[in-house]
Every structure is written in C-alpha cells, then in structure tokens.
mmCIF file of the N, C-alpha and C atoms, coordinates in Angstrom:
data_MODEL
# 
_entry.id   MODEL 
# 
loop_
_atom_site.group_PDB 
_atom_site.id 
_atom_site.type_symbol 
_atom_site.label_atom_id 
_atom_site.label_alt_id 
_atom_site.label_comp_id 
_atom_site.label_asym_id 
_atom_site.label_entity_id 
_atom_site.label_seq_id 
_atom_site.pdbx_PDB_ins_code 
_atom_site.Cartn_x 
_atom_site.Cartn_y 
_atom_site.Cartn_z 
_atom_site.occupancy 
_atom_site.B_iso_or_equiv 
_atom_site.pdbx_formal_charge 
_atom_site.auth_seq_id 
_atom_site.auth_comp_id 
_atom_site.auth_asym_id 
_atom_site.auth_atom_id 
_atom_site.pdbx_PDB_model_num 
ATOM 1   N N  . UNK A 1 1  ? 0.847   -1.181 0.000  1.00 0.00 ? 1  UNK A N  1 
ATOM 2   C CA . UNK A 1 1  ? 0.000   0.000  0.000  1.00 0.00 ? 1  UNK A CA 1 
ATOM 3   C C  . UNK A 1 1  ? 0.890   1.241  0.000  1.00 0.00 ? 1  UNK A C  1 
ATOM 4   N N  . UNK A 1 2  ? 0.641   2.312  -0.678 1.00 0.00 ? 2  UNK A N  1 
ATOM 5   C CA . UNK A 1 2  ? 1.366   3.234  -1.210 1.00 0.00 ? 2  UNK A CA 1 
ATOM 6   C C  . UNK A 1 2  ? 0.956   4.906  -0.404 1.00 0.00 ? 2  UNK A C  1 
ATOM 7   N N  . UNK A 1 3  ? 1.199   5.380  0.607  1.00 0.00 ? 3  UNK A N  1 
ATOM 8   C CA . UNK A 1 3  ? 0.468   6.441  1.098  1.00 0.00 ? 3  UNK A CA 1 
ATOM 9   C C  . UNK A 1 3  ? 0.930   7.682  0.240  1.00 0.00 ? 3  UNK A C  1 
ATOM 10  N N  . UNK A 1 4  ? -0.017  8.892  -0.082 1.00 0.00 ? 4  UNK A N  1 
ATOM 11  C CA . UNK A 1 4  ? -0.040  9.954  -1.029 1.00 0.00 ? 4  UNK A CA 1 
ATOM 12  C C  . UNK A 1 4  ? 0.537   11.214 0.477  1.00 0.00 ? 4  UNK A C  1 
ATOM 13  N N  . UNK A 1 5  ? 1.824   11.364 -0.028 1.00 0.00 ? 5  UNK A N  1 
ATOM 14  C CA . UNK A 1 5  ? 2.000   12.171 1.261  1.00 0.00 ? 5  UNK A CA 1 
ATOM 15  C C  . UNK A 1 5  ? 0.946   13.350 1.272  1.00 0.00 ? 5  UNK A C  1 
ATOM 16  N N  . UNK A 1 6  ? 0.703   14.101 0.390  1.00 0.00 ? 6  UNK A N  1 
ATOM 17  C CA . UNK A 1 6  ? -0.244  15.228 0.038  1.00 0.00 ? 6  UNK A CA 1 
ATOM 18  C C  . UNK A 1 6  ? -1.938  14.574 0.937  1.00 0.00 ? 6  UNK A C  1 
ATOM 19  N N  . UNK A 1 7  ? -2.023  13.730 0.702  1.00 0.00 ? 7  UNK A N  1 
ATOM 20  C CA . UNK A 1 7  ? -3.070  13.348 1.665  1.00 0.00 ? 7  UNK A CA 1 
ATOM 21  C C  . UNK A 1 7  ? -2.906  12.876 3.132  1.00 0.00 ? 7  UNK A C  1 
ATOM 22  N N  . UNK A 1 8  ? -2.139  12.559 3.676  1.00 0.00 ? 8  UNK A N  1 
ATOM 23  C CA . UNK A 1 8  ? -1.149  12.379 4.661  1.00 0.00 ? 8  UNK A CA 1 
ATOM 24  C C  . UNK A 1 8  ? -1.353  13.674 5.391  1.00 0.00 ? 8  UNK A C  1 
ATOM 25  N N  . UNK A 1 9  ? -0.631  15.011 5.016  1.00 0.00 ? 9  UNK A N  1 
ATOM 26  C CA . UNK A 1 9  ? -0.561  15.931 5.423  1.00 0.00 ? 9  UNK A CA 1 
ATOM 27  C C  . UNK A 1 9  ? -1.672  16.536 5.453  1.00 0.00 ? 9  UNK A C  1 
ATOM 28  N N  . UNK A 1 10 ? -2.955  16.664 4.450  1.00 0.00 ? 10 UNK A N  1 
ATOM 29  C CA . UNK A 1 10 ? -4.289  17.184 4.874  1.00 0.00 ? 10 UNK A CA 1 
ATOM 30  C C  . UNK A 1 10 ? -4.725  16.689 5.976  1.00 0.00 ? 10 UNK A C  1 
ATOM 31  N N  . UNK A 1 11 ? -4.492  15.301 5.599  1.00 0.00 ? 11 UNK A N  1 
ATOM 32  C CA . UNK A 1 11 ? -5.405  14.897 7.190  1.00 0.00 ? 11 UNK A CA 1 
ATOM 33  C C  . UNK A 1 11 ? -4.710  14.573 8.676  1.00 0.00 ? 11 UNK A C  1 
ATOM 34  N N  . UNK A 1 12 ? -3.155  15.150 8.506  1.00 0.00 ? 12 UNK A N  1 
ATOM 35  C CA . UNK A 1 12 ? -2.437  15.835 9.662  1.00 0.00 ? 12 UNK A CA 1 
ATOM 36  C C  . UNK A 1 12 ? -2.842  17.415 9.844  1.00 0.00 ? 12 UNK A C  1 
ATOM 37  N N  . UNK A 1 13 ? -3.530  18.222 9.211  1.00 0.00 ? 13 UNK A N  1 
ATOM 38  C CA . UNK A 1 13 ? -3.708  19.631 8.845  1.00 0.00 ? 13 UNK A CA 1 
ATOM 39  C C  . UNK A 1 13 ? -5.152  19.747 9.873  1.00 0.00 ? 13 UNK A C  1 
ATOM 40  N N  . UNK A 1 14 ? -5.826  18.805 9.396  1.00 0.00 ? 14 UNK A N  1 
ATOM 41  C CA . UNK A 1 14 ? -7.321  18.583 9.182  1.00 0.00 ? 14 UNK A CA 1 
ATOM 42  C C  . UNK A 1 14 ? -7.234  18.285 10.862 1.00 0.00 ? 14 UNK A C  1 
ATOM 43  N N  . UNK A 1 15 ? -6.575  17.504 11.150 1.00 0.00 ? 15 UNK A N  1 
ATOM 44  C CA . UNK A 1 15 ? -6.683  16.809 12.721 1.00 0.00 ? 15 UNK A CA 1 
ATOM 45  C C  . UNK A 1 15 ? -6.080  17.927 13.852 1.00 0.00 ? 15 UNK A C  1 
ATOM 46  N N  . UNK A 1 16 ? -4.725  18.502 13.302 1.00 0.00 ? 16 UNK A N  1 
ATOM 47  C CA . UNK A 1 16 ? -4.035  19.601 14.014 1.00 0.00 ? 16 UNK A CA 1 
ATOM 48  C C  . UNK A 1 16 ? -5.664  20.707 14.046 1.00 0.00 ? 16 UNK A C  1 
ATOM 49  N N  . UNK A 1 17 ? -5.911  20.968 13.419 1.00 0.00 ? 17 UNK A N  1 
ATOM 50  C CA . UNK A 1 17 ? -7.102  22.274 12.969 1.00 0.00 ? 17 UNK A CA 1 
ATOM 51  C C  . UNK A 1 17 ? -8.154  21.321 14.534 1.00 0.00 ? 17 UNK A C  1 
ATOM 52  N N  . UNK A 1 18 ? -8.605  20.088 14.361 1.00 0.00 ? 18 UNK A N  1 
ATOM 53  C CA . UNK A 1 18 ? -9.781  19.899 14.889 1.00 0.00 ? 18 UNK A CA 1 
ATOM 54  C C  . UNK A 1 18 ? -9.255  20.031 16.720 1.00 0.00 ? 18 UNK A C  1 
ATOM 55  N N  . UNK A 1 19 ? -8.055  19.780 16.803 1.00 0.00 ? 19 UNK A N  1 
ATOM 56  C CA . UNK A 1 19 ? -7.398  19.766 18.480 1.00 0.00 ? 19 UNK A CA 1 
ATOM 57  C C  . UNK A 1 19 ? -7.857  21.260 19.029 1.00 0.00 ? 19 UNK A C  1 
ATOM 58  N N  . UNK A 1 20 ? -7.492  22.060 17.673 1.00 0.00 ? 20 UNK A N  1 
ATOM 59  C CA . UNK A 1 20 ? -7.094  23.851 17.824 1.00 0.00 ? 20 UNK A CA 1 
ATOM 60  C C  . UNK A 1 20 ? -8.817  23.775 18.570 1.00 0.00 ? 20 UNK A C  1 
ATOM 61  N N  . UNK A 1 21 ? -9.536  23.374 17.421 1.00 0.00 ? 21 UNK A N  1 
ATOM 62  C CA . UNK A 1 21 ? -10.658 23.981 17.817 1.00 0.00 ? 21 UNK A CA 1 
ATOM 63  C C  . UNK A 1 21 ? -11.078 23.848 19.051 1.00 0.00 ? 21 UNK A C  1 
ATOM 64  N N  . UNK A 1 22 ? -11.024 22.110 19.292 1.00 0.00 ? 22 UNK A N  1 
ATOM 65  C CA . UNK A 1 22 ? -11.096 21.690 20.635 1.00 0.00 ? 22 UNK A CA 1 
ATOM 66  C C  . UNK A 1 22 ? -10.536 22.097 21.874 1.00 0.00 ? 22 UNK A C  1 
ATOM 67  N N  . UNK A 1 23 ? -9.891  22.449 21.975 1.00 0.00 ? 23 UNK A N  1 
ATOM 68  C CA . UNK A 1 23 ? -9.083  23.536 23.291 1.00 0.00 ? 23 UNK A CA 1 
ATOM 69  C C  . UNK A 1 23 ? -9.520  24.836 22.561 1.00 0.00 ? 23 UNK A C  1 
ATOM 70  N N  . UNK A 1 24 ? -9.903  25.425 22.032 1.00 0.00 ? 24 UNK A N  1 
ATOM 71  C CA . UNK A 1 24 ? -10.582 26.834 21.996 1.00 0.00 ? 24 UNK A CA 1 
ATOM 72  C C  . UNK A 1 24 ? -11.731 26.305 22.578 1.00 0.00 ? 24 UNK A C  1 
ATOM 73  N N  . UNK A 1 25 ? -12.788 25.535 21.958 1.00 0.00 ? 25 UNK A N  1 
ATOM 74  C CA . UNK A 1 25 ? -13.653 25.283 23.029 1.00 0.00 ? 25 UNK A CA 1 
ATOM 75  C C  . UNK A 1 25 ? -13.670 25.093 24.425 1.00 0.00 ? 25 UNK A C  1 
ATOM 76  N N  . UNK A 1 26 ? -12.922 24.237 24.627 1.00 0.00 ? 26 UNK A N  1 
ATOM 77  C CA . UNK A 1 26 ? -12.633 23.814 26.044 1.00 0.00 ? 26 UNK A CA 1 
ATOM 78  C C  . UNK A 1 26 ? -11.927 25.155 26.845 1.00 0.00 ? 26 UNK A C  1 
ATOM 79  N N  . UNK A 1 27 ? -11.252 26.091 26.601 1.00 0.00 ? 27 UNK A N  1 
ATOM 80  C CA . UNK A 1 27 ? -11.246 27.007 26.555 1.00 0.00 ? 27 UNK A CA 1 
ATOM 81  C C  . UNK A 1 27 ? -12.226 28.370 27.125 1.00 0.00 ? 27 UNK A C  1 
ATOM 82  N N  . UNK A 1 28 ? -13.540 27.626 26.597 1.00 0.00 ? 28 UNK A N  1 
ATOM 83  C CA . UNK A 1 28 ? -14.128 28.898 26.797 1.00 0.00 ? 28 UNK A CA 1 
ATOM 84  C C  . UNK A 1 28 ? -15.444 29.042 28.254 1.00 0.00 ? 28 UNK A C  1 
ATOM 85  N N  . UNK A 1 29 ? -14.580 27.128 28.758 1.00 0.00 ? 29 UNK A N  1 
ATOM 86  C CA . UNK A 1 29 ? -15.896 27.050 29.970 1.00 0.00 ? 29 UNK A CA 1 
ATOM 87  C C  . UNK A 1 29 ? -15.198 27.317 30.809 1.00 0.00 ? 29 UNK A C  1 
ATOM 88  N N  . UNK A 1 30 ? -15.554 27.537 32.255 1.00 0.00 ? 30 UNK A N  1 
ATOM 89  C CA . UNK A 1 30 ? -15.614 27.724 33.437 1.00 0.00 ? 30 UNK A CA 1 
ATOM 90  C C  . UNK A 1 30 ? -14.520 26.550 33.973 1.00 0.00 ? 30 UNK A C  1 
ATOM 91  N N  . UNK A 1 31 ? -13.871 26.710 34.739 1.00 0.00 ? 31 UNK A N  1 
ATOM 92  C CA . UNK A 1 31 ? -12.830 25.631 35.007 1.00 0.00 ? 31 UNK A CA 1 
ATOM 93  C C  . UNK A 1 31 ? -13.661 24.429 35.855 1.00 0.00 ? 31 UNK A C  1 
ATOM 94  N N  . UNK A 1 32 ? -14.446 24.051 36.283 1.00 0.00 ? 32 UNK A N  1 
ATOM 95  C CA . UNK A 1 32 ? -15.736 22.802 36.997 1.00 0.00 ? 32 UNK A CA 1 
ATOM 96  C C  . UNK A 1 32 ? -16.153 21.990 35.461 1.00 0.00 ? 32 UNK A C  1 
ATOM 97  N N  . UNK A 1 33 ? -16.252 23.031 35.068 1.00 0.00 ? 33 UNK A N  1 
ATOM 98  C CA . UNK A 1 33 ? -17.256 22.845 33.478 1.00 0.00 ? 33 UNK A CA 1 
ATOM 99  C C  . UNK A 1 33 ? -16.464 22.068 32.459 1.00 0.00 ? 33 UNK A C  1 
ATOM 100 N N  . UNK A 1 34 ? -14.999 22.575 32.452 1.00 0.00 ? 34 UNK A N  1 
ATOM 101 C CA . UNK A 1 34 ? -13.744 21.950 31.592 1.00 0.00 ? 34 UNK A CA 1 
ATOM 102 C C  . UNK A 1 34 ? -13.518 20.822 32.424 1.00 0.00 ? 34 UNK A C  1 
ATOM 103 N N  . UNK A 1 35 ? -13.107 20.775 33.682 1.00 0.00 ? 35 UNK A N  1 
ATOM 104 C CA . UNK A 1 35 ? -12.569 19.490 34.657 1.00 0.00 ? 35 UNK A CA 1 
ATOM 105 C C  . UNK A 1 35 ? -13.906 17.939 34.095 1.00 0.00 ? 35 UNK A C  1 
ATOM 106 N N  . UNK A 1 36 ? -15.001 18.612 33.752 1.00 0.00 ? 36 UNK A N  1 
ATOM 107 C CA . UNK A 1 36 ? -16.103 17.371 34.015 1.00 0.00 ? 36 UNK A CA 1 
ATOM 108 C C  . UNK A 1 36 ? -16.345 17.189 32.451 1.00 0.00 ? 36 UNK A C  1 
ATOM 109 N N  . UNK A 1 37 ? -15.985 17.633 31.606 1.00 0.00 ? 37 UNK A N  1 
ATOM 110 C CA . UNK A 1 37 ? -15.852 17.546 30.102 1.00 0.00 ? 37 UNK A CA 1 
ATOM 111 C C  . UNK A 1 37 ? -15.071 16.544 29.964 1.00 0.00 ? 37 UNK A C  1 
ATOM 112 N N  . UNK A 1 38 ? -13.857 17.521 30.489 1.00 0.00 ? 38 UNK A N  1 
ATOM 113 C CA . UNK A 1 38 ? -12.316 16.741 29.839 1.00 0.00 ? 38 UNK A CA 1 
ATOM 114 C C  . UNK A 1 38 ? -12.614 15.044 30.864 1.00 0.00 ? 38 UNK A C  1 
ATOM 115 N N  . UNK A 1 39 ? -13.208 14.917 31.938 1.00 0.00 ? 39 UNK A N  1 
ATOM 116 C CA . UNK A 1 39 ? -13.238 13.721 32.949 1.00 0.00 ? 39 UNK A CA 1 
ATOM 117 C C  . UNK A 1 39 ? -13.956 13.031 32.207 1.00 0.00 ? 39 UNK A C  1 
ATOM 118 N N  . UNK A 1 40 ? -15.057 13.405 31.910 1.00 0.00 ? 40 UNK A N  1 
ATOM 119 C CA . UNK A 1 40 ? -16.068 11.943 31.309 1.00 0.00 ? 40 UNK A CA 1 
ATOM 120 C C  . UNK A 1 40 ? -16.296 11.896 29.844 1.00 0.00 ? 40 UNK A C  1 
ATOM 121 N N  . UNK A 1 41 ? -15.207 13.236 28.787 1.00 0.00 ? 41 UNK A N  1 
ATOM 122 C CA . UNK A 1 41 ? -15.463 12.358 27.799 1.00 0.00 ? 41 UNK A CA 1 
ATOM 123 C C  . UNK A 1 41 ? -14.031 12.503 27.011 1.00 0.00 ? 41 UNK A C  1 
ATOM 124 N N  . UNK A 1 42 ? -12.853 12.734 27.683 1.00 0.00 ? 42 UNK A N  1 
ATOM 125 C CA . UNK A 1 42 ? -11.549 12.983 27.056 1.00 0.00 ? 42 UNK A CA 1 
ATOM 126 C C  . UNK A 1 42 ? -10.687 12.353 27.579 1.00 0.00 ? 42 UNK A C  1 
ATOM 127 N N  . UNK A 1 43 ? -11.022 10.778 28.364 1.00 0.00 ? 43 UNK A N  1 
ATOM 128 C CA . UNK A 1 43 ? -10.142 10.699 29.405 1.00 0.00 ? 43 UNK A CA 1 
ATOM 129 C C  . UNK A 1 43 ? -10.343 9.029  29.078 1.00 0.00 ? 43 UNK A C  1 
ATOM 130 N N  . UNK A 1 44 ? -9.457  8.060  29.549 1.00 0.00 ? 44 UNK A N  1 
ATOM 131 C CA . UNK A 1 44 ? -9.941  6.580  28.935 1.00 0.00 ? 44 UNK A CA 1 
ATOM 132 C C  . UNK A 1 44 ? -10.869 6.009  30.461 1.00 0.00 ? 44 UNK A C  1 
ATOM 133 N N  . UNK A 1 45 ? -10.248 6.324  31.996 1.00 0.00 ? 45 UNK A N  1 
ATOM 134 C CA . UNK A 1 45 ? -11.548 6.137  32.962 1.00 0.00 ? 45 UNK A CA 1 
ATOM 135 C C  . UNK A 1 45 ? -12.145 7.427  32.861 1.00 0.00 ? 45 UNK A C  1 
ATOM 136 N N  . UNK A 1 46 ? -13.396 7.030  32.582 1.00 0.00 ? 46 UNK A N  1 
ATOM 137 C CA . UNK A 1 46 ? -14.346 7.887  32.855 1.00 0.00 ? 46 UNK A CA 1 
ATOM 138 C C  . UNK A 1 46 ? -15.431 8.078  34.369 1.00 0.00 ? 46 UNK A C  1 
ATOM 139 N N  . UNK A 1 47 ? -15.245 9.111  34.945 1.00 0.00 ? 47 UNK A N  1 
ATOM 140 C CA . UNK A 1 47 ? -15.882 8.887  35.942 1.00 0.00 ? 47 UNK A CA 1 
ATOM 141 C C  . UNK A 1 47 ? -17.562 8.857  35.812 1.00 0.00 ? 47 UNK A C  1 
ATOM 142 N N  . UNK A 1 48 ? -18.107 8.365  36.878 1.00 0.00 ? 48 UNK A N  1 
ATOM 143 C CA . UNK A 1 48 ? -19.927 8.836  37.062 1.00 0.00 ? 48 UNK A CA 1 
ATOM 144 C C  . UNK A 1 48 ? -20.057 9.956  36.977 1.00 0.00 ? 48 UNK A C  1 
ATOM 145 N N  . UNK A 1 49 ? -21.580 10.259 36.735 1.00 0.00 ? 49 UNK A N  1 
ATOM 146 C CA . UNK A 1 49 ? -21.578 11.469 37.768 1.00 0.00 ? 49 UNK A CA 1 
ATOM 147 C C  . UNK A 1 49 ? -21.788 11.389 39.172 1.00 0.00 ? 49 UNK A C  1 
ATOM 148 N N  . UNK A 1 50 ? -22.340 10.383 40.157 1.00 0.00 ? 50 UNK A N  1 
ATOM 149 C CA . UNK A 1 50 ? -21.744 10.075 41.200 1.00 0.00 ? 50 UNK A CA 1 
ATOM 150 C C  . UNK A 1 50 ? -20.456 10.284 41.562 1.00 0.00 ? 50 UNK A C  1 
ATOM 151 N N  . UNK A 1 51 ? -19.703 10.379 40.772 1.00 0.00 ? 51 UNK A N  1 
ATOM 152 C CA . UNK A 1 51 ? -18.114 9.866  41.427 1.00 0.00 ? 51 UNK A CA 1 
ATOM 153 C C  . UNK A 1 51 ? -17.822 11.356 41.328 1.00 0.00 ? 51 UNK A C  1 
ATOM 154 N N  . UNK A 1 52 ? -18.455 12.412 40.418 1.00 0.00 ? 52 UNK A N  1 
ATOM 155 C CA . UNK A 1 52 ? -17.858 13.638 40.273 1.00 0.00 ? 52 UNK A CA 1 
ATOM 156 C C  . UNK A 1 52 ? -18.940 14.227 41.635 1.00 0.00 ? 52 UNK A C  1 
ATOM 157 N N  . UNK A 1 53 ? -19.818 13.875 40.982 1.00 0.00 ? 53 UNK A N  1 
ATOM 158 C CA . UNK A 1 53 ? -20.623 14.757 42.032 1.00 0.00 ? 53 UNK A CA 1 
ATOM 159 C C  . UNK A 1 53 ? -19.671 14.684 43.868 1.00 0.00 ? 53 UNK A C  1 
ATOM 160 N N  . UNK A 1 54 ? -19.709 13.123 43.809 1.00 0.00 ? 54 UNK A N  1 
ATOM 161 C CA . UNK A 1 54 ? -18.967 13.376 45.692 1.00 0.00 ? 54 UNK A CA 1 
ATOM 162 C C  . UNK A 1 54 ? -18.194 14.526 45.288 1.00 0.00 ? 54 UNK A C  1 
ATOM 163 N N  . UNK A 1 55 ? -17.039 14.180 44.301 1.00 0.00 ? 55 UNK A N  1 
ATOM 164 C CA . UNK A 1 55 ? -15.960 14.928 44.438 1.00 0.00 ? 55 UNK A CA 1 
ATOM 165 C C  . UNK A 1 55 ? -16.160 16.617 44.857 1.00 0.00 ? 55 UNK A C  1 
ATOM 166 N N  . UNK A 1 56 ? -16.903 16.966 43.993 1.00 0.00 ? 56 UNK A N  1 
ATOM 167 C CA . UNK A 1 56 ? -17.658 18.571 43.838 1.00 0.00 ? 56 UNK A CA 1 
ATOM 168 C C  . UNK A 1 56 ? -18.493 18.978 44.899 1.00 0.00 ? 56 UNK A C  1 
ATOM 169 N N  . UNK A 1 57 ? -18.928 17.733 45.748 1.00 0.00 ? 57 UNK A N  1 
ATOM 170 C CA . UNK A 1 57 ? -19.887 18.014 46.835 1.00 0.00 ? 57 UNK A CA 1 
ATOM 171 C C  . UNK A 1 57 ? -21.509 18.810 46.228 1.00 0.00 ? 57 UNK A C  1 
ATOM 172 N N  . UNK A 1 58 ? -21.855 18.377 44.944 1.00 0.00 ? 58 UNK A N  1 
ATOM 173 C CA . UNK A 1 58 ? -22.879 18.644 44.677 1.00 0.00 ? 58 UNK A CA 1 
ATOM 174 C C  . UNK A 1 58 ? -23.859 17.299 44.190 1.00 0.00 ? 58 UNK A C  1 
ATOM 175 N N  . UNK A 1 59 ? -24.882 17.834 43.686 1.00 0.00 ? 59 UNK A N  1 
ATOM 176 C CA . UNK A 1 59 ? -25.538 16.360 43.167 1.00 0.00 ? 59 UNK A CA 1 
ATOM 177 C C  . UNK A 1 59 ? -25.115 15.779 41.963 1.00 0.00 ? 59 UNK A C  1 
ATOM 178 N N  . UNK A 1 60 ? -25.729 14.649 41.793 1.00 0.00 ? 60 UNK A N  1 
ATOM 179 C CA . UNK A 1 60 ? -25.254 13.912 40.237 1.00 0.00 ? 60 UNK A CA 1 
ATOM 180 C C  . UNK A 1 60 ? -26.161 14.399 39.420 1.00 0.00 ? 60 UNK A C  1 
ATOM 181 N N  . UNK A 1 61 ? -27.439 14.933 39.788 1.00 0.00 ? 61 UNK A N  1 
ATOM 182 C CA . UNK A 1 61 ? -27.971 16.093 38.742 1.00 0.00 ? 61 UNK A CA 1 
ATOM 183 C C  . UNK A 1 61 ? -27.628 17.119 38.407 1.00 0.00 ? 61 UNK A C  1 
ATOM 184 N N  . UNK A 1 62 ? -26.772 17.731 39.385 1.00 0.00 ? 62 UNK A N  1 
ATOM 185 C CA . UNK A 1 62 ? -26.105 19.321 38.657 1.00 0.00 ? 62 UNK A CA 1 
ATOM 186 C C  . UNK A 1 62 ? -25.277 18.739 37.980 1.00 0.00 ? 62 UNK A C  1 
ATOM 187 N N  . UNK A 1 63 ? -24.300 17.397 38.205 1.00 0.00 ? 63 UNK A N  1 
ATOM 188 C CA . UNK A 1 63 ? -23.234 17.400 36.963 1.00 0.00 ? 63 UNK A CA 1 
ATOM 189 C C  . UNK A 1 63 ? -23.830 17.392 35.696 1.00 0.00 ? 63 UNK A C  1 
ATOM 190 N N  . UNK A 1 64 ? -24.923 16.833 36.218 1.00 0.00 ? 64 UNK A N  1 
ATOM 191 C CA . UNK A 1 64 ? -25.426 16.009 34.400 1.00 0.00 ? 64 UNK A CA 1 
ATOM 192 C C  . UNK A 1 64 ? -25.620 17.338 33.572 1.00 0.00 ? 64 UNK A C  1 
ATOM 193 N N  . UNK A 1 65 ? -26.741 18.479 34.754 1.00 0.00 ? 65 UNK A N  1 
ATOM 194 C CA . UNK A 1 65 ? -27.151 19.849 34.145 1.00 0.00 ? 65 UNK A CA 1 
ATOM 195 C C  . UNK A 1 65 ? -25.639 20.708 33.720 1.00 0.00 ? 65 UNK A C  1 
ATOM 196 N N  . UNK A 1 66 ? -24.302 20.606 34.853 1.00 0.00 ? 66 UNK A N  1 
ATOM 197 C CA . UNK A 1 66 ? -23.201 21.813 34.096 1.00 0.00 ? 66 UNK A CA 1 
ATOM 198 C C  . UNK A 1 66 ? -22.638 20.420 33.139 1.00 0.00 ? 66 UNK A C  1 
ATOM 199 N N  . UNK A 1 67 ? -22.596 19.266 32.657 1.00 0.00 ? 67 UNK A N  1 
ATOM 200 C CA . UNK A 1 67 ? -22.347 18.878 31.587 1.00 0.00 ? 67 UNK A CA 1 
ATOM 201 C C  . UNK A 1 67 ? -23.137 18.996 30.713 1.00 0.00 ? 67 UNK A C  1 
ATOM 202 N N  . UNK A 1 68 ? -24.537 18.831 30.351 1.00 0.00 ? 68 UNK A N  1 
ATOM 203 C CA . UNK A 1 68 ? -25.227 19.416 29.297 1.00 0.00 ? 68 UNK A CA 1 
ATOM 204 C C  . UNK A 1 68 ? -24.727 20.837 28.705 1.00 0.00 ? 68 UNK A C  1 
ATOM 205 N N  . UNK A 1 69 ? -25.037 21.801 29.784 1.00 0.00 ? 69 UNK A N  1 
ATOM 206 C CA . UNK A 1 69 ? -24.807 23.375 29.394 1.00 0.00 ? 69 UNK A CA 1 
ATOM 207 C C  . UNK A 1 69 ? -23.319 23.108 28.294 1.00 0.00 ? 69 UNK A C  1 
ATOM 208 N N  . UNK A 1 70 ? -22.155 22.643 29.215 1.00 0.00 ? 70 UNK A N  1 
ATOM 209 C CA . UNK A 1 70 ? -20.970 22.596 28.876 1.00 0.00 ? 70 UNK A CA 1 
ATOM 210 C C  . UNK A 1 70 ? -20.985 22.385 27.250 1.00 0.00 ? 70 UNK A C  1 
ATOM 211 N N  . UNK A 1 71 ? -21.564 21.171 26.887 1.00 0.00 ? 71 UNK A N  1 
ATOM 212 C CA . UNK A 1 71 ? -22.129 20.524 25.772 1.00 0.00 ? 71 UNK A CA 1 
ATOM 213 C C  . UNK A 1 71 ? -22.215 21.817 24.655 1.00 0.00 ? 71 UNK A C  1 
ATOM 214 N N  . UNK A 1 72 ? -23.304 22.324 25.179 1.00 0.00 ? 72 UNK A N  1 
ATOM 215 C CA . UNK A 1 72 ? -24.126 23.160 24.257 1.00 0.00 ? 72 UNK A CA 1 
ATOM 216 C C  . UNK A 1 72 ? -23.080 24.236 24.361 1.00 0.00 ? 72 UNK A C  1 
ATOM 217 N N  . UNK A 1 73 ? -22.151 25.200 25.016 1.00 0.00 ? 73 UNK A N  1 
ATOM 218 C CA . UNK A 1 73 ? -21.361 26.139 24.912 1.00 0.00 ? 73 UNK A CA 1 
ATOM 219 C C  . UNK A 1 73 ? -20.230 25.610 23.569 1.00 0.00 ? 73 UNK A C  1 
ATOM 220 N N  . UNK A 1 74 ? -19.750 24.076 24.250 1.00 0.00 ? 74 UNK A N  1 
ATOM 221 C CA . UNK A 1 74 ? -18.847 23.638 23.042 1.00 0.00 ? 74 UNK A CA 1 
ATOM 222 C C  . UNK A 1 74 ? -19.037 23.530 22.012 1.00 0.00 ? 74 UNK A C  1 
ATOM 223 N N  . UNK A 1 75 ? -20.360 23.149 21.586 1.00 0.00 ? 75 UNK A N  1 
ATOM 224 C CA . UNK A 1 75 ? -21.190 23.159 20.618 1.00 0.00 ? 75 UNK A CA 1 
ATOM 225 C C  . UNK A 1 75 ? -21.276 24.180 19.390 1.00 0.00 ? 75 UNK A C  1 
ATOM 226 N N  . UNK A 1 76 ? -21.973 25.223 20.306 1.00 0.00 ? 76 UNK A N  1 
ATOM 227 C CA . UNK A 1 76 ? -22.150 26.743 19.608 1.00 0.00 ? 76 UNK A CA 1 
ATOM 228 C C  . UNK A 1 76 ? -20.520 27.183 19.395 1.00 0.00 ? 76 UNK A C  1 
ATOM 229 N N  . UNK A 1 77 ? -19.466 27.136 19.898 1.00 0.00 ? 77 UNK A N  1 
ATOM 230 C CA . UNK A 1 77 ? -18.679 27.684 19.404 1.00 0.00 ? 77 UNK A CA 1 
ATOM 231 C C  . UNK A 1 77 ? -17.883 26.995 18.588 1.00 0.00 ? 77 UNK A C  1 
ATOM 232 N N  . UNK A 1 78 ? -18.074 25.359 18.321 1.00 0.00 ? 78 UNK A N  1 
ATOM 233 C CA . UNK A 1 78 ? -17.096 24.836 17.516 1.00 0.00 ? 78 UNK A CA 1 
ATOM 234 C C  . UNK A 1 78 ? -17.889 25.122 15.973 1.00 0.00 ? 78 UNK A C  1 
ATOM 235 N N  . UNK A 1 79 ? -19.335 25.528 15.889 1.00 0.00 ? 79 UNK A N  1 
ATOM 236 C CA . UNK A 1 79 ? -20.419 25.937 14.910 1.00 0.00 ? 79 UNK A CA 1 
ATOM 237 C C  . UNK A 1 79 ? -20.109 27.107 15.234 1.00 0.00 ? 79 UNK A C  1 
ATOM 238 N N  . UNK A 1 80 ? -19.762 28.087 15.497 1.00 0.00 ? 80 UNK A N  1 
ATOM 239 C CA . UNK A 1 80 ? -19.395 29.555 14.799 1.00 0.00 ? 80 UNK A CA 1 
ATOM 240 C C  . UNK A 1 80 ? -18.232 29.762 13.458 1.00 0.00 ? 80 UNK A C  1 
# 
C-alpha cells in the first residue's frame, strides 16, 4: 500500500485544525465545566456522575445539568 503524502498531510492539517478547535472550546468554559468535560469524555476512565458529584460536593444532577450546558457552549462555538 502506497500512502499519497499530500493526503497524509491534509489529514495531519485537518486533525491539528480539529485539536485547535477543541481547546478553543474547552477554553471557553468555566474551570468545573472543563474538569467534568475533559473527565467523562476525554479521558480513557471515565468517571460517574456520582463519582464527580462526591468529588464537587454537589448532586449527580447538577453534573449532568453543568455537563449538558458545557455541551451546548462547546457546541455553539465549535459551529461559529
């Protein structure tokens, strides 16, 4: 199999570009908001939200609610 360096490098271009975006996003939350992003979906253990919530001393429903929000902030700005 023969790799086309020219394609090689787009989709080293293409991947470098998608990290950028990704830490601009991540970037633009609240440091609770980034910690529970980067924990349950950038990480190979992923915690509960039980397991965050003890940690945070809040409920496993506010994580779920500042991970949704989180969601939707990353969202809207990786779509701008």
């Amino acid at each position: 199999m023969r790799y086309n360096p020219e394609v090689v490098a787009t989709r080293t271009d293409q991947e470098t570009s998608r990290e950028e975006q990704l830490g601009t996003a991540l970037s633009s939350l609240d440091q609770r908001s980034r910690d529970i992003i980067q924990r349950r979906w950038l990480t190979d253990e992923k915690p509960t939200l039980h397991e965050l919530a003890d940690e945070y001393g809040i409920s496993a429903e506010r994580v779920r609610q500042i991970e949704a929000k989180a969601l939707t902030v990353m969202k809207n700005k990786l779509m701008a």
